[in-house]
gemmi code that builds the backbone of each chain (N, CA, C; Angstrom):
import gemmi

chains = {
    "A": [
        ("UNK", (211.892, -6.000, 289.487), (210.904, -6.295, 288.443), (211.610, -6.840, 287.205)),
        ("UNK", (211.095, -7.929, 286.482), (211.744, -8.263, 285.871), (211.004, -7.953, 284.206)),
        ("UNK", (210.611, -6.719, 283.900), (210.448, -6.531, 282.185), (211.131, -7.436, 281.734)),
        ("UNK", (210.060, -7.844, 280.450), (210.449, -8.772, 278.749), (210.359, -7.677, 278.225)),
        ("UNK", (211.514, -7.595, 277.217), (211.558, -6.966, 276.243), (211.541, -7.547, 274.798)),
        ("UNK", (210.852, -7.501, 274.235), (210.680, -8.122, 272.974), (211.194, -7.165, 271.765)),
        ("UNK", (211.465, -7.099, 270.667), (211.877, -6.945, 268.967), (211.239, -7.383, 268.261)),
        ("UNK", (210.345, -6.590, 267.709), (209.847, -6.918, 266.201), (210.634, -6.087, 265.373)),
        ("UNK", (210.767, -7.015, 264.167), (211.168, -6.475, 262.777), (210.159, -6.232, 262.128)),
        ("UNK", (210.094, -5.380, 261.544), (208.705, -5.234, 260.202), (209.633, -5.067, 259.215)),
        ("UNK", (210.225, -5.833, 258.014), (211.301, -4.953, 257.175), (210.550, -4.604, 255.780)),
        ("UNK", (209.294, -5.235, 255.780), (208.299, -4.441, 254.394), (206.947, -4.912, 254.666)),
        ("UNK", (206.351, -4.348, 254.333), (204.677, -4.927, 254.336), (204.700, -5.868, 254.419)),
        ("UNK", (205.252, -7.435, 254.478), (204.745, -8.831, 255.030), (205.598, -9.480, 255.178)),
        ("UNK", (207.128, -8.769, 255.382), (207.944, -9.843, 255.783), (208.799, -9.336, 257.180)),
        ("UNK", (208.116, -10.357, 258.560), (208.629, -9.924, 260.036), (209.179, -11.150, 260.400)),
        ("UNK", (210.081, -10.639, 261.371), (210.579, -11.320, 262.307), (210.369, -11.154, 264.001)),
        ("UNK", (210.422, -11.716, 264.508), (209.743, -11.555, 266.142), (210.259, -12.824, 267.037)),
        ("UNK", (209.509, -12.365, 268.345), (209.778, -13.549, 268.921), (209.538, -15.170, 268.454)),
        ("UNK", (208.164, -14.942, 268.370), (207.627, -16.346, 267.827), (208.558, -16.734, 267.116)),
        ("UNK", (208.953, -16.898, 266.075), (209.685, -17.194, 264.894), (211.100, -17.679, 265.510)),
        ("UNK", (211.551, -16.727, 266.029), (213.181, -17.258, 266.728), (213.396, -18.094, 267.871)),
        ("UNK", (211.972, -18.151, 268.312), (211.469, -19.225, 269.480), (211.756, -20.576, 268.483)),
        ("UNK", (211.128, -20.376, 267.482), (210.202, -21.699, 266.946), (212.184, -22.455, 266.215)),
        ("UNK", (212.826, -21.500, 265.791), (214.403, -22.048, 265.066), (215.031, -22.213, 265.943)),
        ("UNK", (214.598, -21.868, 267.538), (215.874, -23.146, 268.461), (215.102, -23.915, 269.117)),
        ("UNK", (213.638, -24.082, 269.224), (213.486, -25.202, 269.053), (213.213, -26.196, 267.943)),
        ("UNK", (213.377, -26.059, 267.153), (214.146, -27.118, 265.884), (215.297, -27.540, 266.153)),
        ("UNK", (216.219, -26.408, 266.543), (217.509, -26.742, 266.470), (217.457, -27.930, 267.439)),
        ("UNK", (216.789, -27.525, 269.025), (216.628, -28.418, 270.212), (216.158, -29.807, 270.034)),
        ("UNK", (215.355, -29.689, 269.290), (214.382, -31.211, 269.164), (214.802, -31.888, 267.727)),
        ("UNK", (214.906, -31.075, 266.821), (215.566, -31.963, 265.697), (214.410, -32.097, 264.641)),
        ("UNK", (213.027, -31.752, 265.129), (212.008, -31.919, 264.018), (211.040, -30.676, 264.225)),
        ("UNK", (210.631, -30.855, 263.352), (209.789, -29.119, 262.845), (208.190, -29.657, 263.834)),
        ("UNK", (208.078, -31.083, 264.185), (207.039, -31.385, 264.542), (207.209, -30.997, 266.123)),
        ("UNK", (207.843, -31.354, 266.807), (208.146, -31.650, 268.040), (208.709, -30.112, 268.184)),
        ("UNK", (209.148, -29.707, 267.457), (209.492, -27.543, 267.973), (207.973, -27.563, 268.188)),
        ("UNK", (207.014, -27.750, 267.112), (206.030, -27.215, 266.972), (204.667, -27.531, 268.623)),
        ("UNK", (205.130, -28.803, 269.042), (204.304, -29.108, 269.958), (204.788, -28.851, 271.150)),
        ("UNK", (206.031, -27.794, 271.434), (206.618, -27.198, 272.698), (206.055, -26.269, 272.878)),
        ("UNK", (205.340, -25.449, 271.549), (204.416, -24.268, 271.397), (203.189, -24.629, 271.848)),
        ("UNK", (202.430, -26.162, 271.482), (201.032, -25.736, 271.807), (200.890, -25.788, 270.140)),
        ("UNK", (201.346, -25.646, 269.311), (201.370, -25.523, 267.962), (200.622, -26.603, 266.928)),
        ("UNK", (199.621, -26.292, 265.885), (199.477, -27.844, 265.144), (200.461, -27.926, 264.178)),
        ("UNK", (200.675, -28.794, 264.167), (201.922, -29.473, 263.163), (201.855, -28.378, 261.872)),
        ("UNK", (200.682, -28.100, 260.930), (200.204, -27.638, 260.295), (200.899, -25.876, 259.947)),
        ("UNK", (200.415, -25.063, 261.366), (201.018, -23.914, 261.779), (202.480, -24.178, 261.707)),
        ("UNK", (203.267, -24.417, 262.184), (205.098, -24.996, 262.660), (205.519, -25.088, 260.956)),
        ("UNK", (204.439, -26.288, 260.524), (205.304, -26.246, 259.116), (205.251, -24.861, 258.128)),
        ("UNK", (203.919, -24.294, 258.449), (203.525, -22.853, 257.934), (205.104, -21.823, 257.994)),
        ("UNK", (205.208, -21.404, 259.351), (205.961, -20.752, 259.663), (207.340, -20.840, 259.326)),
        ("UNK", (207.666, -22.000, 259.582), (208.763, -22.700, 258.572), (209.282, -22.287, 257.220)),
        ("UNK", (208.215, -22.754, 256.845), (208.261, -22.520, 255.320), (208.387, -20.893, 254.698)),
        ("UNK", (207.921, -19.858, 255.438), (207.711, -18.716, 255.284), (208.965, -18.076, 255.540)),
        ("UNK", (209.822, -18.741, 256.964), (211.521, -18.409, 257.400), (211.959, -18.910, 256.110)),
        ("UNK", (211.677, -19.503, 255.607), (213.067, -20.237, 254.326), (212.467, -19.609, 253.158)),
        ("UNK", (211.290, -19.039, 253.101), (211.147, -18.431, 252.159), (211.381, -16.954, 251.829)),
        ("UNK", (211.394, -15.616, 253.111), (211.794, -15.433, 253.351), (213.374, -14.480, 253.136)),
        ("UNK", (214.058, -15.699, 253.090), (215.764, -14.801, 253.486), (216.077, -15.577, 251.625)),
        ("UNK", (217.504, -15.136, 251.956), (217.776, -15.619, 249.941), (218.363, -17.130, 250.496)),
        ("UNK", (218.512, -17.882, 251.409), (218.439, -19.412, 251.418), (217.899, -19.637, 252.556)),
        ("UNK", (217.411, -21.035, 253.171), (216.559, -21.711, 253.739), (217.338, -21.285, 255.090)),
        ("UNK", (216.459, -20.996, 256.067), (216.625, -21.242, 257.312), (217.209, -22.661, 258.038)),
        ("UNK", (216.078, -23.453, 257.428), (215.534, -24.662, 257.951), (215.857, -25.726, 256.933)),
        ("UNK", (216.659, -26.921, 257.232), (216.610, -28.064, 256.191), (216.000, -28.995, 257.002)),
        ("UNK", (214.633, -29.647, 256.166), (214.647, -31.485, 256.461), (215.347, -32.180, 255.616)),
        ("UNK", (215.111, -33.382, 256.572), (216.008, -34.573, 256.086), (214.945, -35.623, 256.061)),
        ("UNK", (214.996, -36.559, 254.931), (214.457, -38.304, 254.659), (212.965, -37.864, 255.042)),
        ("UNK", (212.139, -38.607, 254.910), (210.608, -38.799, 255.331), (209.807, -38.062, 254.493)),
        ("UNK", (210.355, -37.050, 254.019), (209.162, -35.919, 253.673), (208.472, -35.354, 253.956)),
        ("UNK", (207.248, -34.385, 254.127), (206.987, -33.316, 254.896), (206.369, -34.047, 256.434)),
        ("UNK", (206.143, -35.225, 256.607), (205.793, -35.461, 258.030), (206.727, -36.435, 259.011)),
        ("UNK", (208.134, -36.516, 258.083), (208.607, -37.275, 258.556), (210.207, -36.748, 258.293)),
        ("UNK", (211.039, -37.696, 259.007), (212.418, -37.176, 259.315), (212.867, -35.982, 259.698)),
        ("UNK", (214.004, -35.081, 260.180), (214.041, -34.650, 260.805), (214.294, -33.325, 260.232)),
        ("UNK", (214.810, -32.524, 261.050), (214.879, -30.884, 260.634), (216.045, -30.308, 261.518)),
        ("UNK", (217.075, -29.747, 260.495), (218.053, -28.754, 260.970), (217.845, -27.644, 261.158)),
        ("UNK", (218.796, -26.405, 261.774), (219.242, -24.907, 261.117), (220.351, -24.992, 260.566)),
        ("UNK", (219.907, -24.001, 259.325), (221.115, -23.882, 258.372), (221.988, -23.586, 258.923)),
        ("UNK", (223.498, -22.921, 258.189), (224.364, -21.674, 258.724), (223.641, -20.878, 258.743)),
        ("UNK", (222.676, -20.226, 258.065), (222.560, -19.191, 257.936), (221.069, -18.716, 258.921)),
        ("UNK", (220.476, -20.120, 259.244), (219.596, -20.219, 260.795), (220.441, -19.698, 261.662)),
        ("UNK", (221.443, -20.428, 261.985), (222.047, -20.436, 263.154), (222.758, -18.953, 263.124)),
        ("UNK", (223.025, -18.218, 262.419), (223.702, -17.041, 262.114), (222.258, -15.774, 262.040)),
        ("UNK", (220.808, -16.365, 261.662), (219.928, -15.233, 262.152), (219.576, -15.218, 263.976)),
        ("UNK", (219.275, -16.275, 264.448), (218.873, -16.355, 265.511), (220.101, -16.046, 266.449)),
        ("UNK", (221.337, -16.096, 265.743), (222.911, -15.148, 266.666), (222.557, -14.173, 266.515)),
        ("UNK", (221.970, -13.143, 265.728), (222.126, -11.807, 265.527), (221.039, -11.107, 266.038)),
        ("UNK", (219.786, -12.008, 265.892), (218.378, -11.273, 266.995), (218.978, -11.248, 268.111)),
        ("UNK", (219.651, -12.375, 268.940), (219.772, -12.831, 270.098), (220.428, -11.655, 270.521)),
        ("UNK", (221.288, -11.415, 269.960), (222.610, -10.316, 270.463), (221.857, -9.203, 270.299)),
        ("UNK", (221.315, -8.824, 268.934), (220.155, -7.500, 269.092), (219.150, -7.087, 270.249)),
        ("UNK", (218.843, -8.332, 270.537), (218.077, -8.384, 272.095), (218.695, -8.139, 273.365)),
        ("UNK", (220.079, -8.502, 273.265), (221.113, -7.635, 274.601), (221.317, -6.709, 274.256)),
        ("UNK", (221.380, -6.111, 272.943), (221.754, -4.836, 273.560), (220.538, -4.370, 273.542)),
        ("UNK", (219.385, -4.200, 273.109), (218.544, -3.388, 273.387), (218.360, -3.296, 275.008)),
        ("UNK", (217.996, -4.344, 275.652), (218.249, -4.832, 277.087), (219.155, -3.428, 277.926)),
        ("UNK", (220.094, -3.417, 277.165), (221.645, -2.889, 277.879), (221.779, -1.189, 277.412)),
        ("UNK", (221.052, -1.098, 276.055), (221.135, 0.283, 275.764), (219.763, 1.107, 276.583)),
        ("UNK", (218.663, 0.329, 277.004), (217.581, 0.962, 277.502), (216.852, 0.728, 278.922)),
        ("UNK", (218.314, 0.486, 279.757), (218.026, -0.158, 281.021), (217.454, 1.396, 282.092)),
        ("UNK", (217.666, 2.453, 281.359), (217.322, 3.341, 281.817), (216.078, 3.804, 281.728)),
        ("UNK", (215.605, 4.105, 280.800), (213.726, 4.014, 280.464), (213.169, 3.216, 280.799)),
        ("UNK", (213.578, 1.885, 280.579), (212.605, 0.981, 281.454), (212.535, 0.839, 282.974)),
        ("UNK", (213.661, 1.303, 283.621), (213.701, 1.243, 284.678), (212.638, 2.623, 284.724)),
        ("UNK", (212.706, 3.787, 284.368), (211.873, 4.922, 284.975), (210.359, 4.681, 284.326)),
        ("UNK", (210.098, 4.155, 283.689), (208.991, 3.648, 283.262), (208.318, 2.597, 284.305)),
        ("UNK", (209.111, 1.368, 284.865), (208.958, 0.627, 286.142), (208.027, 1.381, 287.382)),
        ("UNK", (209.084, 2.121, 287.323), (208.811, 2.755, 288.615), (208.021, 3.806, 288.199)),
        ("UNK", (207.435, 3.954, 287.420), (205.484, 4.993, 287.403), (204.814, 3.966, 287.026)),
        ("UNK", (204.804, 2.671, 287.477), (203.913, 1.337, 287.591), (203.176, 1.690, 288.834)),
        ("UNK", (201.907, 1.212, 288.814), (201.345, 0.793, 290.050), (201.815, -0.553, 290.646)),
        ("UNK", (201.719, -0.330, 291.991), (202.276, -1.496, 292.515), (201.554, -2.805, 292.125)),
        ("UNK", (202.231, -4.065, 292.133), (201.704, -5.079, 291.175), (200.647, -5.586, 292.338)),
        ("UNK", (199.436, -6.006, 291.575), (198.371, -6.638, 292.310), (198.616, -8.134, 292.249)),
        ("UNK", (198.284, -8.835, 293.569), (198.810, -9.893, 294.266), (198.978, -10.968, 292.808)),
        ("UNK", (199.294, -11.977, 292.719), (199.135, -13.214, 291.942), (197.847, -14.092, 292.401)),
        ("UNK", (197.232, -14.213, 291.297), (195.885, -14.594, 291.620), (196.125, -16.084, 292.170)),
    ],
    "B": [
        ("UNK", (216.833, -0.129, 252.739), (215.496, -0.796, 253.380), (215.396, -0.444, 254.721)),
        ("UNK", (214.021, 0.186, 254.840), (213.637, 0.784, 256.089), (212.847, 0.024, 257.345)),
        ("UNK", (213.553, -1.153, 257.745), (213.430, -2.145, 258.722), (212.714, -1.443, 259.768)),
        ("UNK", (211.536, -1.738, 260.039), (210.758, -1.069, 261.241), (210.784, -2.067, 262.854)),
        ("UNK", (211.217, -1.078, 263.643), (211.531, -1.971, 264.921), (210.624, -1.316, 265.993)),
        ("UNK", (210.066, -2.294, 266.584), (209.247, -2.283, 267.358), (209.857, -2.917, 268.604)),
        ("UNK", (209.293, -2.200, 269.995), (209.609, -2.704, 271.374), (208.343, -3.012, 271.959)),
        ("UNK", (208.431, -4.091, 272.424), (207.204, -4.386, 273.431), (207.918, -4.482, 274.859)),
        ("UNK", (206.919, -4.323, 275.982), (207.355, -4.568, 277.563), (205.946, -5.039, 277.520)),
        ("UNK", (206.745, -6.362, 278.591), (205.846, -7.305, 279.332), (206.663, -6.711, 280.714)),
        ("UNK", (205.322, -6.203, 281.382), (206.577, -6.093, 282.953), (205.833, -7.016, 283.958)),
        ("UNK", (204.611, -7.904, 283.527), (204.393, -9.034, 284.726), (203.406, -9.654, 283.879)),
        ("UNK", (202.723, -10.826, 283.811), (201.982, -11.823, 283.783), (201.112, -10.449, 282.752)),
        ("UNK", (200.514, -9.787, 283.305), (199.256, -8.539, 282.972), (199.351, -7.464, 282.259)),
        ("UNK", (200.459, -6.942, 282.660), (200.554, -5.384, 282.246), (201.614, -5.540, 280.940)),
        ("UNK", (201.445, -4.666, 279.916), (202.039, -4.496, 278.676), (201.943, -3.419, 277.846)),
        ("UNK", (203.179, -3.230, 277.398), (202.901, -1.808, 276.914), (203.486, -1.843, 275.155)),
        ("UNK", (203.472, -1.426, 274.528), (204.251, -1.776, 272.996), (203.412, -0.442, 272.169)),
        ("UNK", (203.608, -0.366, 270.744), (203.628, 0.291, 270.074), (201.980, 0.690, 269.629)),
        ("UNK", (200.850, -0.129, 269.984), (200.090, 0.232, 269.759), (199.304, 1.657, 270.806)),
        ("UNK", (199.895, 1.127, 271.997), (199.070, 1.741, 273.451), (199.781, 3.411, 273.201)),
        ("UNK", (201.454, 3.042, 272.869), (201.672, 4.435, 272.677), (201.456, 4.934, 271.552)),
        ("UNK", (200.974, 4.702, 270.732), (200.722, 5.793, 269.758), (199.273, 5.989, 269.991)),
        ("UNK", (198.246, 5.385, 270.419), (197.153, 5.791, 270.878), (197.160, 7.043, 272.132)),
        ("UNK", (197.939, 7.455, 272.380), (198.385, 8.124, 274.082), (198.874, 8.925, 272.993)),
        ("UNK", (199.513, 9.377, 271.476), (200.403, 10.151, 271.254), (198.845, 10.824, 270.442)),
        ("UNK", (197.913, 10.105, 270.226), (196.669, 10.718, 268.871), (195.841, 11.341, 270.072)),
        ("UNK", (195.935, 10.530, 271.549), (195.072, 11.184, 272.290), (195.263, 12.901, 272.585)),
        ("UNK", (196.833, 13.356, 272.917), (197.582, 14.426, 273.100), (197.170, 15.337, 271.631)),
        ("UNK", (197.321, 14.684, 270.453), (196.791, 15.702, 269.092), (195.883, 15.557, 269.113)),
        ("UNK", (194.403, 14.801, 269.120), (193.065, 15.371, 269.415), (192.307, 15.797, 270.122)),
        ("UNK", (193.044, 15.576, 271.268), (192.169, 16.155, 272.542), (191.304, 15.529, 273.295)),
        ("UNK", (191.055, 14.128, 272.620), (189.884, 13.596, 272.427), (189.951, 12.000, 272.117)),
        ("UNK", (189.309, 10.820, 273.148), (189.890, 9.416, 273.374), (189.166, 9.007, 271.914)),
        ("UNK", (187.820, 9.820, 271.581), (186.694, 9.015, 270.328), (187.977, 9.011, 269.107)),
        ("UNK", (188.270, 10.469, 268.837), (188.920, 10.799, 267.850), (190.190, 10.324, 267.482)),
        ("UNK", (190.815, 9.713, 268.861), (192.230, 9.368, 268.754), (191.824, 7.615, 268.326)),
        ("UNK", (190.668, 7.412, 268.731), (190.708, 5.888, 268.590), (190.090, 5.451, 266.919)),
        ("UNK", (189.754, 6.876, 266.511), (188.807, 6.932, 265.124), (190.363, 6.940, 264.283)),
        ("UNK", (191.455, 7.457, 264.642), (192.349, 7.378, 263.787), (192.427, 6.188, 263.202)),
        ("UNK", (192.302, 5.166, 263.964), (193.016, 3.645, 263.668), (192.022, 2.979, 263.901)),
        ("UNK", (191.128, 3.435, 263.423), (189.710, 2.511, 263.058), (189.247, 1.707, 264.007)),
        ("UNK", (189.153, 2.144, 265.208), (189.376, 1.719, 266.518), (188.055, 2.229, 266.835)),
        ("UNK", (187.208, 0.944, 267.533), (185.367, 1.511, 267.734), (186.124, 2.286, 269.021)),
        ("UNK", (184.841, 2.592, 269.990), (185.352, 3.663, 270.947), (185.252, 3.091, 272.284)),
        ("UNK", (184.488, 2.020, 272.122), (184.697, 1.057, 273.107), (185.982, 0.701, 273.431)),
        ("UNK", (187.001, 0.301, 271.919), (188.297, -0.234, 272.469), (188.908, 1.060, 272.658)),
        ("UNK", (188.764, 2.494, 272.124), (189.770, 3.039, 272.445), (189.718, 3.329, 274.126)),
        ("UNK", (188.298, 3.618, 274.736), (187.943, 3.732, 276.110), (188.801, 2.227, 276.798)),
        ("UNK", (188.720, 1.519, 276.549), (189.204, 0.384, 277.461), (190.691, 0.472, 277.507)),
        ("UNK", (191.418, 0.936, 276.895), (192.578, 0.911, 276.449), (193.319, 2.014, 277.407)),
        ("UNK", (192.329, 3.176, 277.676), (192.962, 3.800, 278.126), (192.369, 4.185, 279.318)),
        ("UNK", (191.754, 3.530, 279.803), (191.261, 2.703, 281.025), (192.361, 1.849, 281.993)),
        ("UNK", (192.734, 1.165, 280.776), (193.703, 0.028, 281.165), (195.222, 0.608, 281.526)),
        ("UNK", (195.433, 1.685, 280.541), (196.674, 2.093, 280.651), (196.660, 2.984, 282.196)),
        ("UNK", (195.549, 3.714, 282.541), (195.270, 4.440, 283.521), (195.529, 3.556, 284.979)),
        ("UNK", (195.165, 2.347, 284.699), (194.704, 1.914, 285.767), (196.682, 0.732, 286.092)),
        ("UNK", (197.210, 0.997, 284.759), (198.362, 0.377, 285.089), (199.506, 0.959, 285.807)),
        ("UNK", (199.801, 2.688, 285.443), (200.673, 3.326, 286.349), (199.651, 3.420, 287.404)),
        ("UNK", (200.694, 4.199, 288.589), (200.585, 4.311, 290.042), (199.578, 5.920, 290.069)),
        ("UNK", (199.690, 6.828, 288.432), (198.506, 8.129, 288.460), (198.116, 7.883, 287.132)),
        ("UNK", (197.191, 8.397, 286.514), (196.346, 7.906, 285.023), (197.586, 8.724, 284.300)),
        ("UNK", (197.470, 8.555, 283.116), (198.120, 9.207, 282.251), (197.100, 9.614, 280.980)),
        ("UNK", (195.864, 9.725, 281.458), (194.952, 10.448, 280.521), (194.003, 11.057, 281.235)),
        ("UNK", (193.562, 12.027, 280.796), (192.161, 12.979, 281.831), (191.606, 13.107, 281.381)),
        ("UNK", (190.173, 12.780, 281.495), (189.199, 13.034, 280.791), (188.635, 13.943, 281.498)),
        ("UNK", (187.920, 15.087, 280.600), (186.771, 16.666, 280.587), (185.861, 16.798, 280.754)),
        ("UNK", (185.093, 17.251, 281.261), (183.788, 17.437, 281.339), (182.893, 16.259, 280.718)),
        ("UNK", (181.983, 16.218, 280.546), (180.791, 15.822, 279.307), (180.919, 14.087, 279.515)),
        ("UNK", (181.537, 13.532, 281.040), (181.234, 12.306, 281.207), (182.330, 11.493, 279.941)),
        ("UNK", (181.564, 9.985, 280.326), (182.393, 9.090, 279.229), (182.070, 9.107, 278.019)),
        ("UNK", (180.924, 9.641, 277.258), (180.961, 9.753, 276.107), (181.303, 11.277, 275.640)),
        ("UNK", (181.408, 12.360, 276.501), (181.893, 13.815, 275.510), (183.025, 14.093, 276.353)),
        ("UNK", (183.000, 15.776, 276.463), (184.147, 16.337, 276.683), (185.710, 15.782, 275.914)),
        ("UNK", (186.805, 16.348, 276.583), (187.781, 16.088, 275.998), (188.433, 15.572, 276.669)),
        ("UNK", (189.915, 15.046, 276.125), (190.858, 14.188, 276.985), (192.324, 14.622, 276.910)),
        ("UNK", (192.961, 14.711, 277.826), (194.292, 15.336, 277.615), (195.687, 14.270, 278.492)),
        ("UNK", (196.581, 14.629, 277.907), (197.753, 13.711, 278.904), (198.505, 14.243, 279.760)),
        ("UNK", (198.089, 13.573, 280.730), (198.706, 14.196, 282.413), (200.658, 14.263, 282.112)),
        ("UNK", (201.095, 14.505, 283.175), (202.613, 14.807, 282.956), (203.295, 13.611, 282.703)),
        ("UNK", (202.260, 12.530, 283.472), (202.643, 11.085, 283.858), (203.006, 10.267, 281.982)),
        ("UNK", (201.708, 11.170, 281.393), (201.367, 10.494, 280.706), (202.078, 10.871, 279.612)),
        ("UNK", (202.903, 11.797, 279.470), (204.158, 12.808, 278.167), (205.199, 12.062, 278.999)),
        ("UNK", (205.298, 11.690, 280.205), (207.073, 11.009, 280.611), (206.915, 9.569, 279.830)),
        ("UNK", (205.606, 8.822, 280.101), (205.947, 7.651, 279.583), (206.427, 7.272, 277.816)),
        ("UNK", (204.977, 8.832, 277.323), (205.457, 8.336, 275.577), (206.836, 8.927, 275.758)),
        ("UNK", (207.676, 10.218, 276.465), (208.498, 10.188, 275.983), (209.953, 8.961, 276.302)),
        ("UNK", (210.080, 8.314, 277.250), (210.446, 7.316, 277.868), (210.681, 6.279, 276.658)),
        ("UNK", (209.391, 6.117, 276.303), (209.196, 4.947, 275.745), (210.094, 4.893, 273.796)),
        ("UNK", (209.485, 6.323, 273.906), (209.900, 6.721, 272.625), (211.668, 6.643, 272.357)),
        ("UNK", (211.634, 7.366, 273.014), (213.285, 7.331, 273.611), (214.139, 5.889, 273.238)),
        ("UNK", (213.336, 5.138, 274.031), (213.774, 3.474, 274.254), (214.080, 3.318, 273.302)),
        ("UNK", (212.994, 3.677, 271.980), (213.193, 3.383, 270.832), (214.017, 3.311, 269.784)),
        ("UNK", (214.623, 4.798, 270.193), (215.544, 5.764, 269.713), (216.702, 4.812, 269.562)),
        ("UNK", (217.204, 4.618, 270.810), (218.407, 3.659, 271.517), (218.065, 2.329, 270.748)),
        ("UNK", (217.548, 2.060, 270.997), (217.170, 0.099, 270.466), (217.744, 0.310, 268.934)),
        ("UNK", (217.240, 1.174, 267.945), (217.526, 1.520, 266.643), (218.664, 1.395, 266.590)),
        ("UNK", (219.899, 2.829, 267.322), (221.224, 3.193, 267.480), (221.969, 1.757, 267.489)),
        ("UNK", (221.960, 1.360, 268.816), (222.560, -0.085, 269.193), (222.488, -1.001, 268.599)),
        ("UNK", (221.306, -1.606, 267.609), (221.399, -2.591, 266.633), (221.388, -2.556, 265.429)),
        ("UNK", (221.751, -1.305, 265.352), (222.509, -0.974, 263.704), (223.244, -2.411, 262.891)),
        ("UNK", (224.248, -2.309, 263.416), (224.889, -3.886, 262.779), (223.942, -5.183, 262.601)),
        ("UNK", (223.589, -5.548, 263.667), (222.463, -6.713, 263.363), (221.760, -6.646, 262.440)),
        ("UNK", (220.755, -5.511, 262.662), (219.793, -4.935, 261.736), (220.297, -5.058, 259.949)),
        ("UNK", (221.310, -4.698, 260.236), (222.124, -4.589, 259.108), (222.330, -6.050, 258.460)),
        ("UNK", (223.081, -6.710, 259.590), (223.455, -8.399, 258.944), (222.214, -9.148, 258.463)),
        ("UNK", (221.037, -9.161, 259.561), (219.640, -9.843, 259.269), (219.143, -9.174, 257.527)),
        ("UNK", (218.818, -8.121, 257.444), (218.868, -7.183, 255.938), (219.118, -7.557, 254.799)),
        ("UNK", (220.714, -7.884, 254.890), (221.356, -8.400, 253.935), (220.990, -9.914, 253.635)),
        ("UNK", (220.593, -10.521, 254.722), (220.299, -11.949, 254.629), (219.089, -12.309, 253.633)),
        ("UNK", (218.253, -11.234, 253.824), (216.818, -11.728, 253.095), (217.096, -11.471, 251.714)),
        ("UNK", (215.708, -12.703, 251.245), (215.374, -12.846, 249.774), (215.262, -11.414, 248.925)),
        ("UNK", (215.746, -11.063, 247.846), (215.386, -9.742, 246.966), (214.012, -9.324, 247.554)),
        ("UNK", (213.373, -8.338, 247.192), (212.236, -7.753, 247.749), (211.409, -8.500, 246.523)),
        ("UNK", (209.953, -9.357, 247.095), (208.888, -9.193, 245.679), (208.365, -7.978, 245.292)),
        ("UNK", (208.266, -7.986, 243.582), (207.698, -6.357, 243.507), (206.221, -6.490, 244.166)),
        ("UNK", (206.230, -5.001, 244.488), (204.511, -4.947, 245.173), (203.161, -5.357, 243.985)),
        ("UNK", (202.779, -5.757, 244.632), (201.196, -6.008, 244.079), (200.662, -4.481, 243.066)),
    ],
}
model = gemmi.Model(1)
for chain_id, residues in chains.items():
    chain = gemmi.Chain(chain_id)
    for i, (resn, *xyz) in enumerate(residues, 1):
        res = gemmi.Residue()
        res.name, res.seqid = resn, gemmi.SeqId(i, " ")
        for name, pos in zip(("N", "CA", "C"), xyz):
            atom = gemmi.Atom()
            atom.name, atom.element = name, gemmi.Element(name[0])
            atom.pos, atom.b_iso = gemmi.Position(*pos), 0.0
            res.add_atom(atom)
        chain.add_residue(res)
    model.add_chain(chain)
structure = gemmi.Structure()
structure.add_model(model)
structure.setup_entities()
């Protein structure tokens, strides 16, 4: 069986981190624009830049830099300090993986057996 | 800063378990009772019934019993099934915390000063 294990941060009443979010900063990193992360999601341009803006707002410097065009145009980096949050969830996410392979496994197994794939 | 971490399990396409289902399973065990546990969290009783319906119907034995007085009375209590999983789960938790101390720590330091509260 293959459990997802997911991480949320809550670190005060309105400022989280989660999957979504660390999804959305490698694909920026991947595609190069905040538009095109945004439409790997299913995302409107609108939302992507939302979320964006909220990562760089956020931490004490920007996640995320654009470049040339202005907000609908040219492209989009991760900072150092992108590339240095989405290292540290990532790795937070193995070990949780690695520290709790035991509960989830006994948790697994008081599953009912999985009903077919529709 | 008291970074709140949350675990979710996806263990197939359907079934999911995270922080809401168990603490509903932990109010069910202190009230006795699915109305009351779902009245905690402002939860009509419809969702708290479906919920733990759902959770019942996801392990291989329920992990809630309901009492006498049909689906709208009597009381509700948690089978053995149903104290291994919160404690399991809880547990997980425990560990996930321990192990990403450092991260937790680096991500922390990263963010913007706190805004004062409203």
């Amino acid at each position: 069986m293959s459990t997802r294990l997911t991480l949320r941060l809550d670190f005060d009443g309105e400022r989280r981190l989660g999957p979504g979010k660390v999804a959305l900063l490698e694909a920026i990193r991947r595609h190069g624009s905040i538009a095109a992360a945004g439409r790997e999601f299913g995302m409107a341009y609108r939302r992507a830049w939302h979320l964006t803006d909220e990562l760089n707002r956020m931490f004490a410097e920007p996640l995320i830099e654009t470049r040339g065009g202005g907000r609908n145009g040219g492209g989009a980096v991760l900072t150092d300090l992108g590339e240095k949050v989405v290292e540290l969830y990532r790795n937070a996410e193995r070990k949780i993986r690695k520290s709790t392979v035991r509960e989830i496994a006994s948790i697994e197994n008081a599953l009912a057996p999985a009903s077919l794939p529709n």
